[in-house]
MARROKE-934417 format. One record per residue: residue number from 0; x, y, z of N, C-alpha, C, O in turn. Coordinates in nm, 2 decimals, m for minus. Each point is the difference from the previous one (the first is absolute). Layout:
+-----+--------+--------+--------+--------+--------+--------+--------+--------+--------+--------+--------+--------+
: seq :    n_x :    n_y :    n_z :   ca_x :   ca_y :   ca_z :    c_x :    c_y :    c_z :    o_x :    o_y :    o_z :
+-----+--------+--------+--------+--------+--------+--------+--------+--------+--------+--------+--------+--------+
: NUM :      X :      Y :      Z :      X :      Y :      Z :      X :      Y :      Z :      X :      Y :      Z :
...
+-----+--------+--------+--------+--------+--------+--------+--------+--------+--------+--------+--------+--------+
END
This chain:
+-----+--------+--------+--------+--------+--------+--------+--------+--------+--------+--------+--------+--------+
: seq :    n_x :    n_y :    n_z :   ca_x :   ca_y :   ca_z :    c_x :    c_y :    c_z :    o_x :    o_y :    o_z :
+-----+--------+--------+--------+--------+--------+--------+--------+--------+--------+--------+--------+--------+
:   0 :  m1.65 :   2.53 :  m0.64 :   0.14 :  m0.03 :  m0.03 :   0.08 :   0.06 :   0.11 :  m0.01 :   0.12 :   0.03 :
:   1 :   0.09 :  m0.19 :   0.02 :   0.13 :   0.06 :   0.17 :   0.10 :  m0.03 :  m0.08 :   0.05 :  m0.10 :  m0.04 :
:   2 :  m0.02 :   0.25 :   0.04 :   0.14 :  m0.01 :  m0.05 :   0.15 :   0.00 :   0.11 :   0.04 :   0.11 :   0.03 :
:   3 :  m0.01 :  m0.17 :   0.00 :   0.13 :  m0.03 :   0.10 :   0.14 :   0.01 :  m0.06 :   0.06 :  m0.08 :  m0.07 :
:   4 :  m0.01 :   0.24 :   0.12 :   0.17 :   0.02 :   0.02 :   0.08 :  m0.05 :   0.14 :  m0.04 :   0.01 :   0.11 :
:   5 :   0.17 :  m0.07 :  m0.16 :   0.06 :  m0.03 :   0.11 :   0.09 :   0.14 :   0.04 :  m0.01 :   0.10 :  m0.07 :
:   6 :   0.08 :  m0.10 :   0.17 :   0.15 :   0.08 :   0.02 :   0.04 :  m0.04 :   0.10 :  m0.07 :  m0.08 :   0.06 :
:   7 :   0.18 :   0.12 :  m0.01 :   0.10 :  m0.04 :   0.07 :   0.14 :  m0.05 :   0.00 :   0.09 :   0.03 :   0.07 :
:   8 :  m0.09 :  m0.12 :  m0.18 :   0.09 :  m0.07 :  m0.07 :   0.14 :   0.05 :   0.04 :   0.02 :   0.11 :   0.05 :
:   9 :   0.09 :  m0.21 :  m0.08 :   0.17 :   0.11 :   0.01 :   0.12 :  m0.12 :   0.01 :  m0.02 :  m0.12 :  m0.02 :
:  10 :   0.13 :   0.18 :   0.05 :   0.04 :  m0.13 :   0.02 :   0.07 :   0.05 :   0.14 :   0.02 :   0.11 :   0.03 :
:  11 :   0.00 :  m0.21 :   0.02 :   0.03 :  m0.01 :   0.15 :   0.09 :  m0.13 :   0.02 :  m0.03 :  m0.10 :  m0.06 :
:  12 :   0.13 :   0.11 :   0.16 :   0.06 :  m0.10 :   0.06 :  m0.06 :  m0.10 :   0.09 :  m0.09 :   0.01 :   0.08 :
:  13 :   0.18 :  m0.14 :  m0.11 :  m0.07 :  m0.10 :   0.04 :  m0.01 :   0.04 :   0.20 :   0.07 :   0.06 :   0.08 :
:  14 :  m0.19 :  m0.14 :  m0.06 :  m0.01 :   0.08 :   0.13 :  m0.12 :   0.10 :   0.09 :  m0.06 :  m0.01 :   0.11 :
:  15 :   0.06 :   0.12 :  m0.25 :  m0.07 :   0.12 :  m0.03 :  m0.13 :  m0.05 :  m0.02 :  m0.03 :  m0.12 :  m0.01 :
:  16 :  m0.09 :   0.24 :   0.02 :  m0.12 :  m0.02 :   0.00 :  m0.07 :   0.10 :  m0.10 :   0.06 :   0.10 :  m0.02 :
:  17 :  m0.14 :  m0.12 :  m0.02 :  m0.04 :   0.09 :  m0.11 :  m0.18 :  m0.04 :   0.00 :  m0.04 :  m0.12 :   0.00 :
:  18 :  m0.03 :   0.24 :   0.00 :  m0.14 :   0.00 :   0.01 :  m0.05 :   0.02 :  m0.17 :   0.03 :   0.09 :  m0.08 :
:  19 :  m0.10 :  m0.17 :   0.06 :  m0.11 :  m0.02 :  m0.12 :  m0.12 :   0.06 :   0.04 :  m0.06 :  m0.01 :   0.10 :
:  20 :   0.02 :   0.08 :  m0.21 :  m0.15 :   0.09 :   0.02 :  m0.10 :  m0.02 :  m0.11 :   0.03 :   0.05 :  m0.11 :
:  21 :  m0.12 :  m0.09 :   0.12 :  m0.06 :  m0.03 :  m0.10 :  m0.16 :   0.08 :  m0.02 :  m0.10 :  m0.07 :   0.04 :
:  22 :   0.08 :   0.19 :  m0.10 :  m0.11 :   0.07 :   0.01 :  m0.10 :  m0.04 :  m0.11 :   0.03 :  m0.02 :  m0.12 :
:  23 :  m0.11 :   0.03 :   0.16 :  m0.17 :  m0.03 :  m0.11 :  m0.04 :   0.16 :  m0.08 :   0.04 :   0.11 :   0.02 :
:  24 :  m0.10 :  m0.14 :  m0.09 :  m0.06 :   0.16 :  m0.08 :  m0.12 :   0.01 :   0.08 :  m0.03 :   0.11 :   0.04 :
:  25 :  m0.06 :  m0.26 :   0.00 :  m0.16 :   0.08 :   0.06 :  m0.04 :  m0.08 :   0.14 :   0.06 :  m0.09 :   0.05 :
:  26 :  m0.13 :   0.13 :  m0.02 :  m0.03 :  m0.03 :   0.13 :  m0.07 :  m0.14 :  m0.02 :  m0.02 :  m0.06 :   0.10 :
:  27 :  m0.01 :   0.03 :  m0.17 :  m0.05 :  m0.16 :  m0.02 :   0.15 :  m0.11 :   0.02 :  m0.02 :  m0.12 :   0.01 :
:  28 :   0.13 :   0.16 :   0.00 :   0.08 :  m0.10 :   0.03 :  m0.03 :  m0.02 :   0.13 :   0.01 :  m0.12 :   0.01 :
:  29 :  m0.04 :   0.15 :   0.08 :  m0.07 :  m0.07 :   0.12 :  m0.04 :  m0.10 :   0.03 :   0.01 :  m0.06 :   0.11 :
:  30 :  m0.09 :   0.01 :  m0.24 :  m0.10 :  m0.11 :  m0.02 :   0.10 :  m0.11 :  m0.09 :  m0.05 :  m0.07 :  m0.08 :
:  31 :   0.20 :   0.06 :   0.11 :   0.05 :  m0.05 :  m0.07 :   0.08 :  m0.06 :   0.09 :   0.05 :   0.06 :   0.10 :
:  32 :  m0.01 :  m0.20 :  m0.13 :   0.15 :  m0.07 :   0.06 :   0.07 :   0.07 :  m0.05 :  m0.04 :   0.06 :  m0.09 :
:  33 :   0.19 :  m0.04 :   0.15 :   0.14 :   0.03 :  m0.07 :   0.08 :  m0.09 :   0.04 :   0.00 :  m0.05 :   0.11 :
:  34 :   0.10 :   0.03 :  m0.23 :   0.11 :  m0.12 :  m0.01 :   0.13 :   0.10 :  m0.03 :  m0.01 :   0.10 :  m0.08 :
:  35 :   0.11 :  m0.14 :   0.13 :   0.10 :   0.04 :  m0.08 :   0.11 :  m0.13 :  m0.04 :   0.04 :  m0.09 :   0.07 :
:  36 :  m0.02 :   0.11 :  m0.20 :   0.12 :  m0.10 :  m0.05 :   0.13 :   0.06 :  m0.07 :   0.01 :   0.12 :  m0.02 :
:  37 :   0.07 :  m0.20 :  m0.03 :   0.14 :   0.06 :  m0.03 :   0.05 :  m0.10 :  m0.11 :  m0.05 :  m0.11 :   0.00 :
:  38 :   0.12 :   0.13 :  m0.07 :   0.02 :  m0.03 :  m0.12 :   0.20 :   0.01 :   0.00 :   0.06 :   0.10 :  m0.01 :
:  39 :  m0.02 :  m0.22 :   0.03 :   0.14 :   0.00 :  m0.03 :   0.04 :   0.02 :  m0.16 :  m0.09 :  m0.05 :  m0.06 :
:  40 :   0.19 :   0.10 :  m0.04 :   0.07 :  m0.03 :  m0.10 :   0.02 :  m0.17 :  m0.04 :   0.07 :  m0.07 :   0.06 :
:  41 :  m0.16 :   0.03 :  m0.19 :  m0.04 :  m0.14 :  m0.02 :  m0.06 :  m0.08 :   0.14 :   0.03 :  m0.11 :   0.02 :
:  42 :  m0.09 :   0.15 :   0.03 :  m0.09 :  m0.08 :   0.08 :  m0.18 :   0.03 :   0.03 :  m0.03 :   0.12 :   0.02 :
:  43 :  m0.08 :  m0.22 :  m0.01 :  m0.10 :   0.04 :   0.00 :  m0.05 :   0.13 :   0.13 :   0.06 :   0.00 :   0.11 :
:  44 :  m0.13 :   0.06 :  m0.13 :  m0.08 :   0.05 :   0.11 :  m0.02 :  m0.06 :   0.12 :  m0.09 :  m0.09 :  m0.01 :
:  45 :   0.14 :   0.11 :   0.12 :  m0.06 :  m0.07 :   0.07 :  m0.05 :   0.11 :   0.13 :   0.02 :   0.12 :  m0.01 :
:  46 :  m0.08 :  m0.18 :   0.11 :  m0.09 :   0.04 :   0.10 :   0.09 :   0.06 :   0.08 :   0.11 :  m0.05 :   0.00 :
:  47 :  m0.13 :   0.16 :   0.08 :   0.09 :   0.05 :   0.11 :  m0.11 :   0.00 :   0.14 :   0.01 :  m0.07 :   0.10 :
:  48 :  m0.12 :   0.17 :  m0.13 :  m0.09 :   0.04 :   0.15 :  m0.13 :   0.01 :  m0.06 :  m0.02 :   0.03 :  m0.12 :
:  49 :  m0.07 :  m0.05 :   0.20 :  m0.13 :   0.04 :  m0.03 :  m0.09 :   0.05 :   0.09 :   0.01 :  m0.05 :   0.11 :
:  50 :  m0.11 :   0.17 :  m0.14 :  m0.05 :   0.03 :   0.13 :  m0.17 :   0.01 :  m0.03 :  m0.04 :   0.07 :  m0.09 :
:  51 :  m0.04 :  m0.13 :   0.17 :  m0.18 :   0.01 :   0.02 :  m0.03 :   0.15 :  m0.02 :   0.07 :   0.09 :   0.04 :
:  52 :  m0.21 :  m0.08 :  m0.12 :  m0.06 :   0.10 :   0.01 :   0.02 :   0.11 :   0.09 :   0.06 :   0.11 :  m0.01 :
:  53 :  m0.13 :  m0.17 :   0.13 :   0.01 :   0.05 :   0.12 :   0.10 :  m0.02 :   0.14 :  m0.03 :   0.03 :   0.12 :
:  54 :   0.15 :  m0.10 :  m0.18 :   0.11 :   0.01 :   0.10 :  m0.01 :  m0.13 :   0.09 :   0.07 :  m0.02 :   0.10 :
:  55 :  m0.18 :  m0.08 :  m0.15 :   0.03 :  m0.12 :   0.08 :   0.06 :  m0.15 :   0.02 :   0.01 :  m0.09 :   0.08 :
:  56 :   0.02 :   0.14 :  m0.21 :   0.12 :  m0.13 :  m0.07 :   0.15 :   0.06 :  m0.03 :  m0.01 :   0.07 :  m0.09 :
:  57 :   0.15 :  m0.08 :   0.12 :   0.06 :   0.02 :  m0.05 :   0.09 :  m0.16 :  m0.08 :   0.01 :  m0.11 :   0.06 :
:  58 :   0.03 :   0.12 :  m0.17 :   0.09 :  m0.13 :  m0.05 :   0.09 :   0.01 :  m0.04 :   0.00 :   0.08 :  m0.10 :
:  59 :   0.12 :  m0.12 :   0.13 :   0.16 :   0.01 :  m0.05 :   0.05 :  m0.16 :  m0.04 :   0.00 :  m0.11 :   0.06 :
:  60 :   0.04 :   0.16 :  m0.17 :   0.14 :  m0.12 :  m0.07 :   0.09 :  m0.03 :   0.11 :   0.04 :   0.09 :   0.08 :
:  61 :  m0.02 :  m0.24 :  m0.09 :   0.09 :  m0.03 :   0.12 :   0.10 :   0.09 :   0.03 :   0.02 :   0.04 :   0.12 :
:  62 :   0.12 :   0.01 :  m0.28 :   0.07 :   0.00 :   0.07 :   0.05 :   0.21 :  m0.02 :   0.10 :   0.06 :  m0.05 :
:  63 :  m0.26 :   0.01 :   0.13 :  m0.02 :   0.12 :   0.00 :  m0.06 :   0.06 :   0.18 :   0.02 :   0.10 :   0.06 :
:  64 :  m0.07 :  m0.22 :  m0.04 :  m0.03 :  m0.03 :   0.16 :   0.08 :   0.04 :   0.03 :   0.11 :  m0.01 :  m0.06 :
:  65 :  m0.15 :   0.10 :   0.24 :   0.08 :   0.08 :   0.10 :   0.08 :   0.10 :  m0.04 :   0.05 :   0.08 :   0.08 :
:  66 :  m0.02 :  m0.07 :  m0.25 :   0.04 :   0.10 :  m0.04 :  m0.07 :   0.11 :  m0.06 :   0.02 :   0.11 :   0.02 :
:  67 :  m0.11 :  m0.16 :  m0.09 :  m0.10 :   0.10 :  m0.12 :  m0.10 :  m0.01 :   0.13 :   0.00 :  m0.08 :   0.09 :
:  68 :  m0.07 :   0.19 :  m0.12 :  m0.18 :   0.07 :   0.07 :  m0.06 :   0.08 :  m0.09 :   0.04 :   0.11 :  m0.05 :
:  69 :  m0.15 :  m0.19 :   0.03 :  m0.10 :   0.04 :  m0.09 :  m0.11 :   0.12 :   0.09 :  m0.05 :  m0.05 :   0.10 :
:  70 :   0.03 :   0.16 :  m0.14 :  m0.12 :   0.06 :   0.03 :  m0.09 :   0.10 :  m0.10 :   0.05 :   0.01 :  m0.11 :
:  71 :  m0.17 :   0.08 :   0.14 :  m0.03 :   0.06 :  m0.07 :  m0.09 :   0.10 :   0.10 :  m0.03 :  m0.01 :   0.12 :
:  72 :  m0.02 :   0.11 :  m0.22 :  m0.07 :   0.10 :   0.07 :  m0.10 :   0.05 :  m0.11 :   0.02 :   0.08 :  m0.09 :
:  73 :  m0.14 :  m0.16 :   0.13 :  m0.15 :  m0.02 :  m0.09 :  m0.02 :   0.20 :   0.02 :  m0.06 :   0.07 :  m0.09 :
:  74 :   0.11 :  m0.02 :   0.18 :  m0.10 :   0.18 :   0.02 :   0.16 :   0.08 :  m0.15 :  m0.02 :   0.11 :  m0.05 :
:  75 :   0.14 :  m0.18 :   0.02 :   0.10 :   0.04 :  m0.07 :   0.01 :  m0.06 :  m0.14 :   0.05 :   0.04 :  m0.10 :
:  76 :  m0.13 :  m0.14 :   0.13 :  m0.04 :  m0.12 :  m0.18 :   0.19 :  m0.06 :   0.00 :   0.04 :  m0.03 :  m0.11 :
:  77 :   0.02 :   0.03 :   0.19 :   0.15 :  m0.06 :   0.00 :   0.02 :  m0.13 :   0.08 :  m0.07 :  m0.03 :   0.09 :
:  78 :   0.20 :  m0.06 :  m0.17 :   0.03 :  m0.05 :   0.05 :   0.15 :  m0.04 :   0.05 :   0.09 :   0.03 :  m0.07 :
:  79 :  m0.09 :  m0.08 :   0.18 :   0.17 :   0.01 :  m0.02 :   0.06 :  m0.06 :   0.00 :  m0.06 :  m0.10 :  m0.03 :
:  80 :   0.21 :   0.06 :   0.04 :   0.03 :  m0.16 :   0.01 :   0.16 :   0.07 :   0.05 :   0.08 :   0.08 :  m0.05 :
:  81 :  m0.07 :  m0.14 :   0.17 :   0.12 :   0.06 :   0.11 :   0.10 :  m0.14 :  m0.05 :  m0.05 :  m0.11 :  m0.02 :
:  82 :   0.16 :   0.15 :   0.02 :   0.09 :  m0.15 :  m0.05 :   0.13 :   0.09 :   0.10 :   0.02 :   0.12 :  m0.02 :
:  83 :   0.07 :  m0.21 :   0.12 :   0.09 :  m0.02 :   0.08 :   0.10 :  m0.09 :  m0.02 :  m0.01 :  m0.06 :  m0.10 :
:  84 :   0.08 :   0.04 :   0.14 :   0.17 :  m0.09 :  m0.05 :  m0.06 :  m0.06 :  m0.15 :  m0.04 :  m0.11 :  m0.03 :
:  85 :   0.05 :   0.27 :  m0.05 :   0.02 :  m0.07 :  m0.13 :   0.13 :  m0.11 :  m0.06 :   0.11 :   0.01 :   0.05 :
:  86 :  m0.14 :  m0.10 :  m0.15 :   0.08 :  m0.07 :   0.00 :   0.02 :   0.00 :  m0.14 :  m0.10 :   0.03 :  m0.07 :
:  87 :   0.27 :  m0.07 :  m0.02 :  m0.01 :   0.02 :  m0.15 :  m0.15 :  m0.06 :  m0.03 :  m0.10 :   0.07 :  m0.01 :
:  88 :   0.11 :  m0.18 :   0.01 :  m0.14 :  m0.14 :  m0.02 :  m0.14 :   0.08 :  m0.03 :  m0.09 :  m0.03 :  m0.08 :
:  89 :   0.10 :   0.15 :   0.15 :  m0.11 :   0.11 :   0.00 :  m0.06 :   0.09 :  m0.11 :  m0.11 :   0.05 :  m0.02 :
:  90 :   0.28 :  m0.04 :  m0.07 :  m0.01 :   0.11 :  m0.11 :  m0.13 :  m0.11 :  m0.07 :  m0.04 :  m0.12 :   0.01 :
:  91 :   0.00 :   0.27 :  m0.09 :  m0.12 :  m0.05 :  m0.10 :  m0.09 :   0.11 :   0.00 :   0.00 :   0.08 :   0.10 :
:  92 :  m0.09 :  m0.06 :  m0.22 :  m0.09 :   0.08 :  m0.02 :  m0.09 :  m0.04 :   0.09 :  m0.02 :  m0.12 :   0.01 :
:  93 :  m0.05 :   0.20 :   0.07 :  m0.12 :  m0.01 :   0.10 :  m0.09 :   0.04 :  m0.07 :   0.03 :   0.08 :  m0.08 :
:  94 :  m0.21 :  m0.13 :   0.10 :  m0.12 :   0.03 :  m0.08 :  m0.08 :  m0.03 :   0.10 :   0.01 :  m0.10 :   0.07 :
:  95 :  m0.11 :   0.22 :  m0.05 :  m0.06 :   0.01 :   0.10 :  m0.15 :  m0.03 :  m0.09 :   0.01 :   0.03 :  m0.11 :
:  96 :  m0.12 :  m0.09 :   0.14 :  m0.09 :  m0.06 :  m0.08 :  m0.16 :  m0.02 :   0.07 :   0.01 :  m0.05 :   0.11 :
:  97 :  m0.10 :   0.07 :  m0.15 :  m0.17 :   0.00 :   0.08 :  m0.11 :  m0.11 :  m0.10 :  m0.02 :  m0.02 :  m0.12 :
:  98 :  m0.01 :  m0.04 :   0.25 :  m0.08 :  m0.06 :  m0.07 :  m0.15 :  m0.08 :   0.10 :  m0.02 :   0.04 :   0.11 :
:  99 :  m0.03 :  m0.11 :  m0.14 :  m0.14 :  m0.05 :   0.11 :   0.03 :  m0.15 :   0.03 :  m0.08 :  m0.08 :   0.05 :
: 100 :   0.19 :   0.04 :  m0.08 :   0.03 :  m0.16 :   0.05 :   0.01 :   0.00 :   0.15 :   0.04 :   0.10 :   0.06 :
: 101 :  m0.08 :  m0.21 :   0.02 :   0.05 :   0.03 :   0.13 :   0.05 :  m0.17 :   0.05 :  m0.03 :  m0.11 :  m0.04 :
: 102 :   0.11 :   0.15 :   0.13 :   0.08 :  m0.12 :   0.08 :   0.08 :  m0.01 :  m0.07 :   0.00 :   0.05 :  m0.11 :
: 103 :   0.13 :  m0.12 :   0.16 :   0.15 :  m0.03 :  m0.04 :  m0.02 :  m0.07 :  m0.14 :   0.06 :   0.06 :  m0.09 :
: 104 :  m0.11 :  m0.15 :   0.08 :   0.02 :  m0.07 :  m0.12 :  m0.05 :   0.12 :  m0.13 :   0.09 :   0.01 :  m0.09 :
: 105 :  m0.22 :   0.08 :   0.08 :   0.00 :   0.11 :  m0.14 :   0.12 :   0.09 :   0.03 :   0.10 :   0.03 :  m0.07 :
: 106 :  m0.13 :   0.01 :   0.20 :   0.11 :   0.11 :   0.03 :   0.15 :  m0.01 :  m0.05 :   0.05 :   0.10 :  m0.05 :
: 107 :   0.00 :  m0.19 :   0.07 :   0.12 :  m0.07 :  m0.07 :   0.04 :  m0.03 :  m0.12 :   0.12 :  m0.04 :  m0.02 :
: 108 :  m0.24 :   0.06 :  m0.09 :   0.01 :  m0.02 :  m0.12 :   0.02 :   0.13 :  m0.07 :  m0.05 :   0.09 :   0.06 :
: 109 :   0.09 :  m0.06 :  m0.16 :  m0.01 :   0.11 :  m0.09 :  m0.11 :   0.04 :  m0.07 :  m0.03 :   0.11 :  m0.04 :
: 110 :  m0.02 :  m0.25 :   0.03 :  m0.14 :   0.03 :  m0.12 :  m0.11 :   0.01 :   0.09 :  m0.10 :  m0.02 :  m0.06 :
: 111 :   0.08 :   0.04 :   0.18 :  m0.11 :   0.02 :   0.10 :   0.01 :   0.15 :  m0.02 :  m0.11 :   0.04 :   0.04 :
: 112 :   0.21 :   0.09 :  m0.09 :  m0.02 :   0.12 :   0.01 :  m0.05 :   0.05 :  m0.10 :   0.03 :  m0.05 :  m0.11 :
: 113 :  m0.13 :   0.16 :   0.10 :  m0.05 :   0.10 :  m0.13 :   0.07 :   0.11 :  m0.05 :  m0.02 :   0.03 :  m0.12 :
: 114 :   0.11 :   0.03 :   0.21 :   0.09 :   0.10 :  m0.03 :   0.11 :   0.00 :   0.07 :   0.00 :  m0.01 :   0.12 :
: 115 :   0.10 :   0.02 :  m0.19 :   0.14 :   0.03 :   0.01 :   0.07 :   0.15 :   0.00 :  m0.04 :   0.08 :  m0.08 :
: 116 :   0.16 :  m0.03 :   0.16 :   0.09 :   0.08 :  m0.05 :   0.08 :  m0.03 :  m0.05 :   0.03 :  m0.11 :  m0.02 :
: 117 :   0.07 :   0.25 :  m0.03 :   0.09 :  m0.04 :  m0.11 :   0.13 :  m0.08 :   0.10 :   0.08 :  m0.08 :  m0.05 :
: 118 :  m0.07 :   0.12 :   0.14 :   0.14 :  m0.05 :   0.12 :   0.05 :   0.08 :   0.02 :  m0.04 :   0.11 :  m0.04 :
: 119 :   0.13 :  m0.13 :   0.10 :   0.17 :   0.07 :   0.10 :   0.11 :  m0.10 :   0.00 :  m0.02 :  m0.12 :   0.02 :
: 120 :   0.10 :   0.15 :  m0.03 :   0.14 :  m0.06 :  m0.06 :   0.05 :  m0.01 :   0.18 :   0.01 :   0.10 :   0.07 :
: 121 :   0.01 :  m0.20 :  m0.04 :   0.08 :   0.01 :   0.16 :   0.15 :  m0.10 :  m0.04 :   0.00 :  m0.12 :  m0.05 :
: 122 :   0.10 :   0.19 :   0.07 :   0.13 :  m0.06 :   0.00 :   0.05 :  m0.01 :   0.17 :  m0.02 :   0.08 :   0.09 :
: 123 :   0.06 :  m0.19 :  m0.08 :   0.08 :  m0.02 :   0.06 :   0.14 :  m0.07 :   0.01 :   0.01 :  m0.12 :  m0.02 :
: 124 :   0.10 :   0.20 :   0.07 :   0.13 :   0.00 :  m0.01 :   0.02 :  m0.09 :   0.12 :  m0.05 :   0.01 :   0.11 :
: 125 :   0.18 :  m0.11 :  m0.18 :   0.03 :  m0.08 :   0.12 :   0.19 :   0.07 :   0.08 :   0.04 :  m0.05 :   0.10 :
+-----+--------+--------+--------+--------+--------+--------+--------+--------+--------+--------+--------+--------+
END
């Protein structure tokens, strides 16, 4: 069982950048894809970034490209997720999430993951 906390979270002006951190309890998250997604007020989950086991796939939602950067550090069991000219459109609970799907199409999905964190609340002000 990998249990995954996020932090980072806050609110920040539109513009602003704010880093997501997403740490594992064991060292078996290694062996794991990670996704992160975000959850607006009345709207479904959807996909933000995803990153390969081993750092050799990254995948971003269209409209998170050149802004968000997904990485991680397999020797720290973390992952991160760097977000730049935040925008209102942005607010939303972030959920950082592991699982063994691979390529864009599982990775993209929600139900491709085995464990979830609880989130981080990211506001952004316009």
């Amino acid at each position: 069982q990998v249990q995954l906390v996020e932090s980072g979270g806050g609110l920040v002006q539109a513009g602003g950048s704010l880093r997501l951190s997403c740490a594992a309890s064991e060292g078996t998250f290694r062996n794991y894809n990670v996704g992160w997604f975000r959850q607006a007020p009345g709207k479904e989950r959807e996909f933000v970034a995803a990153i390969s086991r081993i750092v050799i796939f990254r995948y971003y939602e269209d409209s998170v490209k050149g802004r968000f950067t997904i990485s991680r550090d397999n020797a720290k069991n973390t992952v991160d997720l760097q977000m730049n000219s935040l925008e209102p459109e942005d607010t939303a609970v972030y959920y950082c999430a592991a699982g063994t799907g691979s390529g864009y199409n599982a990775l993209s999905r929600p139900m491709s993951y085995d464990y979830w964190g609880q989130g981080t609340q990211v506001t952004v002000s316009s």
